[in-house]
KOLBA-714817 format. One record per residue (C-alpha): chain; residue in one letter; residue number from 0; y, x, z. Coordinates in Angstrom, 3 decimals, decimal comma. Each point is the difference from the previous one (the first is absolute). Example, Ala and Ser with C-alpha at 12.3 -4.5 7.8 and 13.67 -1.06 7.14 Angstrom:
# KOLBA-714817
> chain;resn;resi;north;east;up
> A;A;0;-4,500;12,300;7,800
> A;S;1;3,440;1,370;-0,660
This chain:
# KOLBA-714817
> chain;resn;resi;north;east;up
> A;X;0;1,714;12,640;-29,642
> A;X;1;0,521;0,307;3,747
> A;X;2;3,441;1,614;-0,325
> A;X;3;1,005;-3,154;-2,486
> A;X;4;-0,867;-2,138;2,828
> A;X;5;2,034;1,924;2,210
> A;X;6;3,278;-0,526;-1,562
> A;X;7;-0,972;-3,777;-0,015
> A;X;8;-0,782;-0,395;3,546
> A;X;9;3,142;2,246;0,589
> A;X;10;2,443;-1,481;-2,044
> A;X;11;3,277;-1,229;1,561
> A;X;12;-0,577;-3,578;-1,219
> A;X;13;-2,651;-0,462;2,985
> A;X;14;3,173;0,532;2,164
> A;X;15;2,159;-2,689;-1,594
> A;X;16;0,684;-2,942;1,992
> A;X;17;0,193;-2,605;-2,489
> A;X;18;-3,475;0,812;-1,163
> A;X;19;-1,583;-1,411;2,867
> A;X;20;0,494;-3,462;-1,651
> A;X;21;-0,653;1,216;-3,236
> A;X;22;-3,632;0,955;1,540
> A;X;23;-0,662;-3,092;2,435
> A;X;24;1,674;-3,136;-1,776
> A;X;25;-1,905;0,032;-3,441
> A;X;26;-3,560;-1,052;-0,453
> A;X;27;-0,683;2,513;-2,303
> A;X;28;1,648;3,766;-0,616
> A;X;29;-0,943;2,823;-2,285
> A;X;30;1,613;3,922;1,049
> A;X;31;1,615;1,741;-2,952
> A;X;32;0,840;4,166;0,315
> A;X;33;0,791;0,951;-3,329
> A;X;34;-2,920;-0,142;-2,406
> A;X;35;-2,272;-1,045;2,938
> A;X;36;-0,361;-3,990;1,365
> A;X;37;-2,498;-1,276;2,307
> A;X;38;-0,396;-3,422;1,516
> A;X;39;1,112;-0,286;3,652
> A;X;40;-2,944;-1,766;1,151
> A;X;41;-1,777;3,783;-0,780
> A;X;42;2,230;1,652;1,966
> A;X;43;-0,989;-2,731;2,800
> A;X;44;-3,663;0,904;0,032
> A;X;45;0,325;3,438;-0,479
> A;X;46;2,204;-0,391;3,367
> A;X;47;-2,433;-1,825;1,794
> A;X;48;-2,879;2,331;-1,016
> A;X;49;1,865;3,293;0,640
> A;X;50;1,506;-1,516;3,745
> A;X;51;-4,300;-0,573;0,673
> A;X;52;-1,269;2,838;-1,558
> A;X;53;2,782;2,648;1,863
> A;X;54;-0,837;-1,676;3,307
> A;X;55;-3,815;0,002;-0,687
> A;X;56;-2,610;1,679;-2,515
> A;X;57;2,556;2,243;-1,399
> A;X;58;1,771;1,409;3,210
> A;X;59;-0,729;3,348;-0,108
> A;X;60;0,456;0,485;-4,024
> A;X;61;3,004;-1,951;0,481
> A;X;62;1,628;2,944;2,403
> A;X;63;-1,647;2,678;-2,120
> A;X;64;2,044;-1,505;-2,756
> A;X;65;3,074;2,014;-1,206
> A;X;66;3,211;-0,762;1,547
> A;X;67;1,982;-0,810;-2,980
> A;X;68;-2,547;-2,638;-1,184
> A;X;69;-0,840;-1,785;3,236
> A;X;70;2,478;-2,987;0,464
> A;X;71;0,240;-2,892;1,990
> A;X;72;0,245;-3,168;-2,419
> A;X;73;3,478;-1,797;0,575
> A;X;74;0,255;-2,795;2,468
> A;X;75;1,129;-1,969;-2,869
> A;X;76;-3,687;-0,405;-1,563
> A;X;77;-1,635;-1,250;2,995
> A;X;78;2,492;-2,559;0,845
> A;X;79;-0,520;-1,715;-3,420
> A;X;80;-3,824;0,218;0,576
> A;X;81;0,873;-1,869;3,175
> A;X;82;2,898;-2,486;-1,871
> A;X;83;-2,281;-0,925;-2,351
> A;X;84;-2,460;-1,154;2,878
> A;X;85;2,587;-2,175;0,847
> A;X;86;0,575;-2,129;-3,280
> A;X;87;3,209;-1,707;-0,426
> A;X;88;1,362;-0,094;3,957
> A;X;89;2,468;1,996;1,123
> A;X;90;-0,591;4,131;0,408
> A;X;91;1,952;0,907;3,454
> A;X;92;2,132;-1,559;2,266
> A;X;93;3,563;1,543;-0,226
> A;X;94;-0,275;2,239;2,591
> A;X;95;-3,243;1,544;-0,888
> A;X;96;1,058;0,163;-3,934
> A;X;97;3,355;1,574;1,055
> A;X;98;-1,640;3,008;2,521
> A;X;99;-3,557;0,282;-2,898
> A;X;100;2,258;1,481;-2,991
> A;X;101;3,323;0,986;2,027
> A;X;102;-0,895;3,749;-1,149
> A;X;103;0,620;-0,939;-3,626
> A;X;104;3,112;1,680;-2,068
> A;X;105;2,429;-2,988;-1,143
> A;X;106;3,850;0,987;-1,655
> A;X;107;1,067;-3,256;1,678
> A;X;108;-0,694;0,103;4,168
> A;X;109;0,244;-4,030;-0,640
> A;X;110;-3,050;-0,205;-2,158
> A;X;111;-2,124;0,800;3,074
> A;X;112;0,286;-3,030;1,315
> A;X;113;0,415;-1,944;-3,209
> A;X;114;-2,551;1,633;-2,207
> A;X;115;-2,704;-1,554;2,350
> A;X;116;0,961;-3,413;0,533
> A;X;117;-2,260;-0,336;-2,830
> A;X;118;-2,521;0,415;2,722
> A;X;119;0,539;-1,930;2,530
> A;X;120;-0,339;-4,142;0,167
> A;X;121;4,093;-0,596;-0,625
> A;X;122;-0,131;-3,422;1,619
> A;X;123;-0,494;1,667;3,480
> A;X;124;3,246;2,171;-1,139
> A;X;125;2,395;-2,179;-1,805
> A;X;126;2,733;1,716;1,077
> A;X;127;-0,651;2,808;-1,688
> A;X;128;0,980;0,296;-3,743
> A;X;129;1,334;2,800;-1,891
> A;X;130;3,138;0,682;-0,419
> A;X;131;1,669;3,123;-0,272
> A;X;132;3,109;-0,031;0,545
> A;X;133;-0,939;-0,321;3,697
> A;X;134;0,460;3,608;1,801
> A;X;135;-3,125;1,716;0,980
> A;X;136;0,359;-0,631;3,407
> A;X;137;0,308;-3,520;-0,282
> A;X;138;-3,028;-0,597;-2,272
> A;X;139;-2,124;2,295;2,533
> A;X;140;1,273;-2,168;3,230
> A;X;141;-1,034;-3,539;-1,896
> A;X;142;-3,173;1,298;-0,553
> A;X;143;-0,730;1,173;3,638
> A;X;144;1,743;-3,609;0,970
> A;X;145;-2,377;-1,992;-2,230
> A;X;146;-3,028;2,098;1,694
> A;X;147;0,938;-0,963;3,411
> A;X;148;0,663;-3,205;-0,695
> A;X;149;-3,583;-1,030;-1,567
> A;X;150;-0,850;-0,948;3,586
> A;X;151;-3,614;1,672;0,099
> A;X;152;1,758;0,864;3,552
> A;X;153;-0,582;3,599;-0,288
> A;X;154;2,678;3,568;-0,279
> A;X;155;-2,618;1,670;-1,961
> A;X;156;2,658;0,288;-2,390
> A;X;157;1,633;2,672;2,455
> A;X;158;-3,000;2,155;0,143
> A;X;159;-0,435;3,481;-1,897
> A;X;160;2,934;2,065;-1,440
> A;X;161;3,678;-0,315;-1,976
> A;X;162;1,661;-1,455;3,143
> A;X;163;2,808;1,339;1,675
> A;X;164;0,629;3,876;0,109
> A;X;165;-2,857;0,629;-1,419
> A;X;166;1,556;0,009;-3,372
> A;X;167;3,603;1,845;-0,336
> A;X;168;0,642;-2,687;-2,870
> A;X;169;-0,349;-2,385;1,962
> A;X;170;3,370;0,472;1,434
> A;X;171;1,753;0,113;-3,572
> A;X;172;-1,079;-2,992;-1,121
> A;X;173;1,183;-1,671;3,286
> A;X;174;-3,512;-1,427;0,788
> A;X;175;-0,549;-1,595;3,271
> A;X;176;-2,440;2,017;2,339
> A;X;177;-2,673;-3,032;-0,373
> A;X;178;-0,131;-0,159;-3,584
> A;X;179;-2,361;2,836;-1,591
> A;X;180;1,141;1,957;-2,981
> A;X;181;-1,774;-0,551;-2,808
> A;X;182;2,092;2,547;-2,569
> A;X;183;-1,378;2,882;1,810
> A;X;184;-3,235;1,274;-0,995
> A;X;185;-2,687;0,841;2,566
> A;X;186;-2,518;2,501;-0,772
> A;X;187;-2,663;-1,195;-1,522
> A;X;188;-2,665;1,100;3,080
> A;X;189;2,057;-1,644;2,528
> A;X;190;0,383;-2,878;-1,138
> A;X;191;-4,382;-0,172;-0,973
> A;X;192;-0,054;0,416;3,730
> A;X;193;2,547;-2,902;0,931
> A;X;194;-1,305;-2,554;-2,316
> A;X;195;-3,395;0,741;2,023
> A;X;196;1,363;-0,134;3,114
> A;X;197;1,755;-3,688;-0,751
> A;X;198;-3,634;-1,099;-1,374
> A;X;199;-0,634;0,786;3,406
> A;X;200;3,410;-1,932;1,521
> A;X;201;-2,182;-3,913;0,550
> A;X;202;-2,834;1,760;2,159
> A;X;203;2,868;0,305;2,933
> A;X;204;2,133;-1,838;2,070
> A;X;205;2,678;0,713;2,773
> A;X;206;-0,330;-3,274;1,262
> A;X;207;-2,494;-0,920;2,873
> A;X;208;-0,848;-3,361;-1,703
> A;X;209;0,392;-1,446;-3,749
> A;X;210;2,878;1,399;-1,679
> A;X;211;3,416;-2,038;1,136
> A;X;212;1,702;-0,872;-3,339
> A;X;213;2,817;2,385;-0,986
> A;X;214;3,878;-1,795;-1,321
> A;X;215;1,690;2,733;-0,808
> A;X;216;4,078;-0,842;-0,057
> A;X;217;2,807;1,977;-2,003
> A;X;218;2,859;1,020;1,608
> A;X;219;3,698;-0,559;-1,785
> A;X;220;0,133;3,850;0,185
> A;X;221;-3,546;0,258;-1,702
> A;X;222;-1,646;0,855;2,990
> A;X;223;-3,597;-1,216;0,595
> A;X;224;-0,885;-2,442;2,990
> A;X;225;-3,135;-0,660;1,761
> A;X;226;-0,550;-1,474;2,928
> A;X;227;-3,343;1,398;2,030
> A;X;228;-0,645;0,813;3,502
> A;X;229;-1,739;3,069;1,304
> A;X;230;-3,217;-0,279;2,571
> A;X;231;-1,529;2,105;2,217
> A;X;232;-1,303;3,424;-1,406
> A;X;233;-3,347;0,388;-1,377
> A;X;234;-2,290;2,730;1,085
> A;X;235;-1,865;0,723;-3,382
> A;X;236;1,075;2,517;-2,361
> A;X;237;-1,125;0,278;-3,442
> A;X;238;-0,177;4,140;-0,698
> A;X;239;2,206;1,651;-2,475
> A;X;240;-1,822;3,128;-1,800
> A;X;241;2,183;1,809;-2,010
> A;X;242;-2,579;2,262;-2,037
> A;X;243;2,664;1,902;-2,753
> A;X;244;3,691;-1,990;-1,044
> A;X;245;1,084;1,410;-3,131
> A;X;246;2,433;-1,269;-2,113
> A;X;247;0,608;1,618;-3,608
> A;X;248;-0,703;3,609;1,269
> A;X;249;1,987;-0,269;2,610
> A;X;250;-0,354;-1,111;4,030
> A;X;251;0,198;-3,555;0,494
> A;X;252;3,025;-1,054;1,972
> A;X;253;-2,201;-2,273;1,926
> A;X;254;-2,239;2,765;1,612
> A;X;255;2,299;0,252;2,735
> A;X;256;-0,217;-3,379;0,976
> A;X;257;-3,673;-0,474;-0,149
> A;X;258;-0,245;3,284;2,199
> A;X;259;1,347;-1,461;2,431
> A;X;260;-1,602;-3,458;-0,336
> A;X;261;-3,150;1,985;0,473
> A;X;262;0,842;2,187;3,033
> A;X;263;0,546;-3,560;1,799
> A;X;264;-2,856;-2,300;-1,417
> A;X;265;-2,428;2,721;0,294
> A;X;266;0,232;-0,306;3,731
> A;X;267;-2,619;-2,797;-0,445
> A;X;268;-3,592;0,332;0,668
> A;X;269;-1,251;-2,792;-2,770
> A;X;270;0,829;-3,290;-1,071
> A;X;271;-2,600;-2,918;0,816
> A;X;272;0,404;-3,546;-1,705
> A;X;273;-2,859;-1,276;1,858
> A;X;274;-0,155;-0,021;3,937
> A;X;275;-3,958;0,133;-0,808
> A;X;276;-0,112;2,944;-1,288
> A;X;277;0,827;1,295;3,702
> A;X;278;-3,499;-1,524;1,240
> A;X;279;-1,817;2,885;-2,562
> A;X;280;2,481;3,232;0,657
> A;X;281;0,732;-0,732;3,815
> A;X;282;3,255;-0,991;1,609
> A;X;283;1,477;3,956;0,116
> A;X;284;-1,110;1,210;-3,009
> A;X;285;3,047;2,246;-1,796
> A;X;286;-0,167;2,197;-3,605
> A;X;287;0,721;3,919;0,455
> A;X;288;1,571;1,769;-2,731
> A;X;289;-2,654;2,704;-0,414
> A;X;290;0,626;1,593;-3,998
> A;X;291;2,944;-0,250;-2,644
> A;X;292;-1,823;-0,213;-3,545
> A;X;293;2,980;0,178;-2,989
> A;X;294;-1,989;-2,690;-1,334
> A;X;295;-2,250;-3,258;0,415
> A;X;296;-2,938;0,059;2,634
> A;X;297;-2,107;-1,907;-2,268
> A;X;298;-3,798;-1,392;0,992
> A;X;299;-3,519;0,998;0,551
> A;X;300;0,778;1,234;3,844
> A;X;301;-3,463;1,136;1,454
> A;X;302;-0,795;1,404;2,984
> A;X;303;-2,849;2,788;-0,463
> A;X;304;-2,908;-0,106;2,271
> A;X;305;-0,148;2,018;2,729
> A;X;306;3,354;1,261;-0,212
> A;X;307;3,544;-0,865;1,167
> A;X;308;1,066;0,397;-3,638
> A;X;309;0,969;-3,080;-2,295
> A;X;310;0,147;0,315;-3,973
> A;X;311;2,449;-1,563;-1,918
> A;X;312;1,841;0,176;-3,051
> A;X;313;3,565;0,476;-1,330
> A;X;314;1,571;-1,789;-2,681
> A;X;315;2,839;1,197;-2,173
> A;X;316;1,377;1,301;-3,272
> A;X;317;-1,017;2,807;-1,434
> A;X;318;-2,831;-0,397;1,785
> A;X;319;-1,686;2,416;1,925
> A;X;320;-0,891;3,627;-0,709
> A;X;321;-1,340;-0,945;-3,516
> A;X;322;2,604;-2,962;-0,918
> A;X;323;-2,830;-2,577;0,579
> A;X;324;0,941;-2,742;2,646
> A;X;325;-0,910;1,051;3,043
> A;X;326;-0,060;3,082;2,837
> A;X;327;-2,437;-0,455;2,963
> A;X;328;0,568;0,865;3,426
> A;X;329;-2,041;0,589;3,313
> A;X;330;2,346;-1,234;2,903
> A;X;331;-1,270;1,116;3,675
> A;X;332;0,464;-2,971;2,324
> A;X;333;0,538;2,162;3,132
> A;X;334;2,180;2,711;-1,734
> A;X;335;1,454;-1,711;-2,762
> A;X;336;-0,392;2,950;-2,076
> A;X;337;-0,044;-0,537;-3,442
> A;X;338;-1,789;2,266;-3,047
> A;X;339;-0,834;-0,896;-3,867
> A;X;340;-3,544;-0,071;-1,141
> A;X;341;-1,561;0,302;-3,045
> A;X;342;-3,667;-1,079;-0,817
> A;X;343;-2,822;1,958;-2,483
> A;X;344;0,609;-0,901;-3,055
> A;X;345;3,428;-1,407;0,774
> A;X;346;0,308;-3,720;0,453
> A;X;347;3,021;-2,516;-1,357
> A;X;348;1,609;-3,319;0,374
> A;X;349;-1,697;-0,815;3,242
> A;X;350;0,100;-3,734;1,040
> A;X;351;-2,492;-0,477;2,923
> A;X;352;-1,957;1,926;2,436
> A;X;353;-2,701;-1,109;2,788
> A;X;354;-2,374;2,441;1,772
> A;X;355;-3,725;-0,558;0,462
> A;X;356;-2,617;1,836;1,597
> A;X;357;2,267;3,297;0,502
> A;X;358;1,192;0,055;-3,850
> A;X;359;3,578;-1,419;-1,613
> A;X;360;-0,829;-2,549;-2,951
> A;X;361;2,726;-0,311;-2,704
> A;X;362;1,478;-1,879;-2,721
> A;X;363;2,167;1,365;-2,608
> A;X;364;1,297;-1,779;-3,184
> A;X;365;-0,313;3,350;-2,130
> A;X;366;2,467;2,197;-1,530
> A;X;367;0,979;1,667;-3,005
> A;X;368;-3,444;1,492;-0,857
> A;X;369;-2,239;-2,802;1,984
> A;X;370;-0,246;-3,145;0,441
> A;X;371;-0,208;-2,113;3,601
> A;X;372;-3,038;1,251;2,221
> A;X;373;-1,934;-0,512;3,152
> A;X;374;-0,187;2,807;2,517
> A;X;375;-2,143;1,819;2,556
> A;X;376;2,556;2,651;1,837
> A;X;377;-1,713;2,436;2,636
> A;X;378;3,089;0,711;2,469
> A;X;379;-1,712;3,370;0,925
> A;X;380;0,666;1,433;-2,901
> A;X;381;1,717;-2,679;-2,145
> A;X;382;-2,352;0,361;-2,387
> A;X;383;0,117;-3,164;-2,492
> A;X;384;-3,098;-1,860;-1,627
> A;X;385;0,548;-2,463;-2,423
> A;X;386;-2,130;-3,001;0,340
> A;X;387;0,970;-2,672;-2,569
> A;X;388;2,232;-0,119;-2,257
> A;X;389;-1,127;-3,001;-2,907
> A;X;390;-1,701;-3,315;0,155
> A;X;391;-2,523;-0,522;-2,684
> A;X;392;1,676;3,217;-2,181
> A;X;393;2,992;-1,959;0,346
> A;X;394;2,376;2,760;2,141
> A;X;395;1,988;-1,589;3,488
> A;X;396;3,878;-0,183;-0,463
> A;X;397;1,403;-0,343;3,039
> A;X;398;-1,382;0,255;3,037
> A;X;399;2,242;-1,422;2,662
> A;X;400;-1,845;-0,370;3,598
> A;X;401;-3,140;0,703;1,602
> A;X;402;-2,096;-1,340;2,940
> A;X;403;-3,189;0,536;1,106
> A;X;404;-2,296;-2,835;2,017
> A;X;405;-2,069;0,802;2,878
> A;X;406;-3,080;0,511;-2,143
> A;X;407;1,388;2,957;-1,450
> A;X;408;0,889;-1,716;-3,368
> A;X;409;3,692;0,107;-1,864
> A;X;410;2,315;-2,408;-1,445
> A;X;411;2,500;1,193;-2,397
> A;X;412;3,080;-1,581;-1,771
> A;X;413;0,688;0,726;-3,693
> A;X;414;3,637;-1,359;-0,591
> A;X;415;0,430;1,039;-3,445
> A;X;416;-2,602;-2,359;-1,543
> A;X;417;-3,557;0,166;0,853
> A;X;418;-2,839;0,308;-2,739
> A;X;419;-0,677;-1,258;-3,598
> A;X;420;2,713;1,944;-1,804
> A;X;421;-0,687;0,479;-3,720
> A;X;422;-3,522;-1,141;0,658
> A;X;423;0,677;-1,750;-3,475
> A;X;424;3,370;-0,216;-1,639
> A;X;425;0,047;-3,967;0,904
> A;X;426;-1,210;0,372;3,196
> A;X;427;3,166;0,062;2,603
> A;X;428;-0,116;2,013;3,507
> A;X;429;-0,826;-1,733;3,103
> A;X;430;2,828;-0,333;2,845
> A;X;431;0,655;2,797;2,679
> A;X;432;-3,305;-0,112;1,665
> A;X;433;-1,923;1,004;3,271
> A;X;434;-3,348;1,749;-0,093
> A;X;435;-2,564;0,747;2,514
> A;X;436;-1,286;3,416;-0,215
> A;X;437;-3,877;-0,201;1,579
> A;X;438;0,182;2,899;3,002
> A;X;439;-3,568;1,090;-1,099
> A;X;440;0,017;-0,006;-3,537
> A;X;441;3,962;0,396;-0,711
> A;X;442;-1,012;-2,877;-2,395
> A;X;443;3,275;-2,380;-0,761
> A;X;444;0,257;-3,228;-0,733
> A;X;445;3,119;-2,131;-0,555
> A;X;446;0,341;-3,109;2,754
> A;X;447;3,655;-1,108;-0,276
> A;X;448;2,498;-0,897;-2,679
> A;X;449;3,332;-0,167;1,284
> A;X;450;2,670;-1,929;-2,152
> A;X;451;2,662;2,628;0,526
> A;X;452;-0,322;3,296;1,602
> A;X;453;-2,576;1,274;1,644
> A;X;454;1,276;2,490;3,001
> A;X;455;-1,257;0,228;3,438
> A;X;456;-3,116;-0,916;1,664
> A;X;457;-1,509;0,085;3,055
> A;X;458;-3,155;-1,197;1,893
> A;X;459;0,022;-1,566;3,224
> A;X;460;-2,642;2,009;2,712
> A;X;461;-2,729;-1,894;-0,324
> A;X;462;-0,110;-0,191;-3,871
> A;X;463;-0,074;-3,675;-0,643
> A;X;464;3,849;-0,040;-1,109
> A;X;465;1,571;1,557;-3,005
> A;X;466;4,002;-0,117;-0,323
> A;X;467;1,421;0,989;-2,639
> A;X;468;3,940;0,248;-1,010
> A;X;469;0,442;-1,780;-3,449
> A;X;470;3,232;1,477;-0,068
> A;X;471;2,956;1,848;-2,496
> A;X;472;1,539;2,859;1,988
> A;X;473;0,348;2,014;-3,135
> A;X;474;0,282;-2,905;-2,531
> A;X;475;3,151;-0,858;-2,126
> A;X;476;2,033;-3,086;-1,651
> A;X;477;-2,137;-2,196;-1,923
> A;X;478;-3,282;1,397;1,117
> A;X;479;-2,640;-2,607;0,381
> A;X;480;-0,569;-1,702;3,690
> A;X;481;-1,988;-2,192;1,795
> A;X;482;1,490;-3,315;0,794
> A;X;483;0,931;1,326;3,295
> A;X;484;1,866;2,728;-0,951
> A;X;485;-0,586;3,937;0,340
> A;X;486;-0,717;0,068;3,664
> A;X;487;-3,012;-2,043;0,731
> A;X;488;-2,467;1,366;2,882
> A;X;489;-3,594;-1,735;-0,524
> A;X;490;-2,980;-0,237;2,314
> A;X;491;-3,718;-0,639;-1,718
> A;X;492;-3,233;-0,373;1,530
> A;X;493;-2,852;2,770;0,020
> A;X;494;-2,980;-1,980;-0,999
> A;X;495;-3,443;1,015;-1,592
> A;X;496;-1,586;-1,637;-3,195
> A;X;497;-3,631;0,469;1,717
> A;X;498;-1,804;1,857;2,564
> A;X;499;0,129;3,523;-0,322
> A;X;500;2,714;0,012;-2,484
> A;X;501;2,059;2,649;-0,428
> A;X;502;3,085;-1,176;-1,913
> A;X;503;2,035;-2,070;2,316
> A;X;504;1,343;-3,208;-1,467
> A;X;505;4,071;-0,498;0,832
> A;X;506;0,659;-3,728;0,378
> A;X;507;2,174;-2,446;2,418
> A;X;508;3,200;1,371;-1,159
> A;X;509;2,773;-0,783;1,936
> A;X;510;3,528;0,654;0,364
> A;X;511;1,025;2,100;3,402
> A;X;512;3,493;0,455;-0,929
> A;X;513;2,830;0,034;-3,054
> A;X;514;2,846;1,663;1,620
> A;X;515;3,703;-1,166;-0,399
> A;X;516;0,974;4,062;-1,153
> A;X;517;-1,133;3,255;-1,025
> A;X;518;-4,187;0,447;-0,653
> A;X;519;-3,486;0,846;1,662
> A;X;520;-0,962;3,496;-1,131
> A;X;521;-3,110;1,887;1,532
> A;X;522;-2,150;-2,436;2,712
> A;X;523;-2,123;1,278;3,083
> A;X;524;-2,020;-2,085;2,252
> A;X;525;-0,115;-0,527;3,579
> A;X;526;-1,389;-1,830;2,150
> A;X;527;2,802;-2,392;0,529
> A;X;528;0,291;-0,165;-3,894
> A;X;529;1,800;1,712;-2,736
């Protein structure tokens, strides 16, 4: 069975330009491969469950999977998930349909601009009509003319690759430098990564005010002209990090180039968006380069009591020394040395750390063998202690943060869902949930339902705040949110349902911040706030 899906998912027809309107224009579509045929609205769900499974639950089985059968579903699926979503308006703008499927085999180079207009709303484009006994070069400059000329006033359409000298083509079909070529075919990875970067393109702006509009003006020569001014320099530099460019086996010609971008932007300490961020960290404060990991420096920092030493863990594929997530470090603050560390039993997929009372207390969300877990580490001899690992015979997830109050009791964050799974067949899970774990009795009980993820948490010193970050730093397309997005950060109330209560009730929520980029991951509390 699996290699018969194989050769489907593999077939050259994913590859084929024109079947990108085949897929996304009609309501309904059934697959045929010889003998076999299967509506496309399967193949949708099966995409959406297998993009949240490989991300979540299934993780580890998912890279203990054979090569040959693990796959990435094609772009192609998702994006009529998300057409359908929007019934009967238009699917892209032209320049966004013309860079999404610009990797896509055609015999005619003109049909990559005209085998999409089916995309687009043609009024904003009447210019544009096919007709080919226009050369290539001409069909390829009215399309670039009719994208400058929507007056959006924006050159987004001269961002990412296909310009200039970049393709050797380029120069035999006579192209202008400003006008991208669309016959060549990126590689597939590279151009993931550019379409993510020009999500990215509306969260900045050159200018020191609103946008000035953009009226771009053609030249008799076919030159582009656009009148600007330059201002005074700014001092903040967004870092470039560069982790491994590769490019069908083979070096990516751009690793040069970033190199160097990186020898001069790296001569910055940090960049700060807020002048009050100063007033915490202290007018001189700088960041030392103290280790070179190959891969991410990931969460649950914790600095061990008594010591100099802070524990933290590495993220990366494989990962670690058993192919499970994570390595963990000790890093000494006055030395900077470095060493690996491994607890008794071993210990997986950690997400948060705090110490208490001379003692490391973590959460995992499981492995392969195990599922998520609540931890008692003795740094002496790293000797590990599970302390909880189900709610009501009901086993934890996903742990994703820990804090701990200054009574001595814990507050963890399950971001996977939180309890009542399979209970009874019509009985659905809760949300992603918080629980407070009594320091006495290790007793949980679930406080908090968050509406989309929840990830950090933190309490403020004197125990009568609880933040927590309702937030999607490892969620994907389509993936339910809160009405604010994937990046709320939430304050509640510590309150008690009676004297002498033990269970704390979490209420006044309020909204500390929904920030314009990027998400809150792990939380700690200070005495100035979170």
């Amino acid at each position: 069975m699996w290699d018969g899906f194989v050769d489907v998912m593999q077939s050259p027809w994913w590859t084929r330009f024109w079947v990108v309107q085949e897929c996304l224009l009609p309501p309904k579509a059934t697959v045929v491969f010889g003998h076999w045929r299967i509506p496309w609205d399967t193949l949708k769900v099966a995409e959406q469950n297998h993009r949240q499974h490989i991300l979540t639950c299934c993780s580890a089985a998912w890279k203990a999977f054979p090569k040959r059968y693990a796959f990435y579903p094609d772009r192609l699926i998702s994006d009529t998930r998300t057409a359908a979503d929007r019934g009967k308006g238009a699917f892209y703008d032209l320049d966004r349909a013309l860079r999404a499927y610009r990797h896509r085999d055609c015999q005619n180079p003109r049909d990559k601009v005209f085998g999409i207009l089916g995309l687009v709303d043609r009024s904003k484009y009447p210019q544009l009509r096919p007709d080919y006994s226009l050369s290539v070069r001409d069909v390829y400059v009215q399309a670039m003319e009719a994208i400058l000329g929507e007056g959006e006033g924006s050159l987004r359409c001269l961002t990412g690759s296909g310009f200039n000298s970049q393709q050797q083509q380029q120069q035999q079909r006579m192209l202008p430098s400003w006008v991208r070529d669309l016959a060549a075919c990126p590689d597939h990875e590279i151009l993931f990564h550019e379409m993510a970067r020009l999500e990215a393109y509306p969260l900045y702006n050159a200018s020191a005010a609103d946008a000035p509009p953009v009226k771009p003006r053609f030249s008799e020569d076919g030159g582009l002209c656009v009148k600007g001014s330059f201002g005074a320099w700014a001092s903040v530099y967004e870092r470039i990090i560069i982790f491994h460019m590769r490019a069908n086996g083979k070096e990516s010609r751009l690793k040069g180039l970033f190199d160097s971008l990186n020898q001069f932007l790296n001569t910055t300490n940090f960049v700060a968006y807020d002048e009050a961020f100063f007033d915490i960290i202290g007018p001189e404060a700088t960041i030392t380069h103290v280790q070179s990991l190959p891969y991410q420096i990931h969460e649950a920092p914790c600095l061990i009591p008594g010591t100099k030493d802070l524990f933290f863990v590495e993220w990366g594929l494989p990962g670690g020394d058993n192919g499970q997530h994570t390595w963990q470090y000790l890093l000494n603050t006055e030395t900077n040395e470095l060493r690996n560390i491994t607890t008794d039993p071993p210990t997986v997929n950690v997400h948060g750390c705090v110490a208490h009372n001379g003692s490391l207390y973590i959460v995992t969300d499981g492995g392969l063998d195990e599922t998520g877990y609540f931890a008692h580490v003795d740094p002496a001899t790293w000797k590990r202690t599970t302390l909880l690992n189900h709610y009501y015979e009901q086993p934890f997830l996903g742990f994703n943060d820990i804090a701990v109050d200054p009574s001595g009791n814990f507050y963890l964050t399950d971001s996977k869902s939180a309890w009542g799974r399979s209970v009874v067949p019509w009985t659905p899970p809760t949300n992603p949930g918080t629980y407070f774990i009594d320091g006495r009795t290790l007793r949980p009980k679930l406080v908090q339902l968050t509406t989309g993820n929840a990830n950090g948490v933190a309490v403020s010193p004197d125990g009568g705040t609880v933040y927590l970050a309702d937030t999607g730093a490892a969620g994907f397309p389509g993936q339910p949110r809160s009405g604010l997005g994937p990046r709320g950060l939430w304050a509640f109330d510590v309150a008690r349902t009676a004297a002498g209560a033990t269970v704390p009730v979490l209420n006044g929520r309020r909204l500390l911040n929904n920030p314009i980029a990027y998400t809150y991951d792990g939380l700690r509390g200070w005495r100035w706030g979170v």
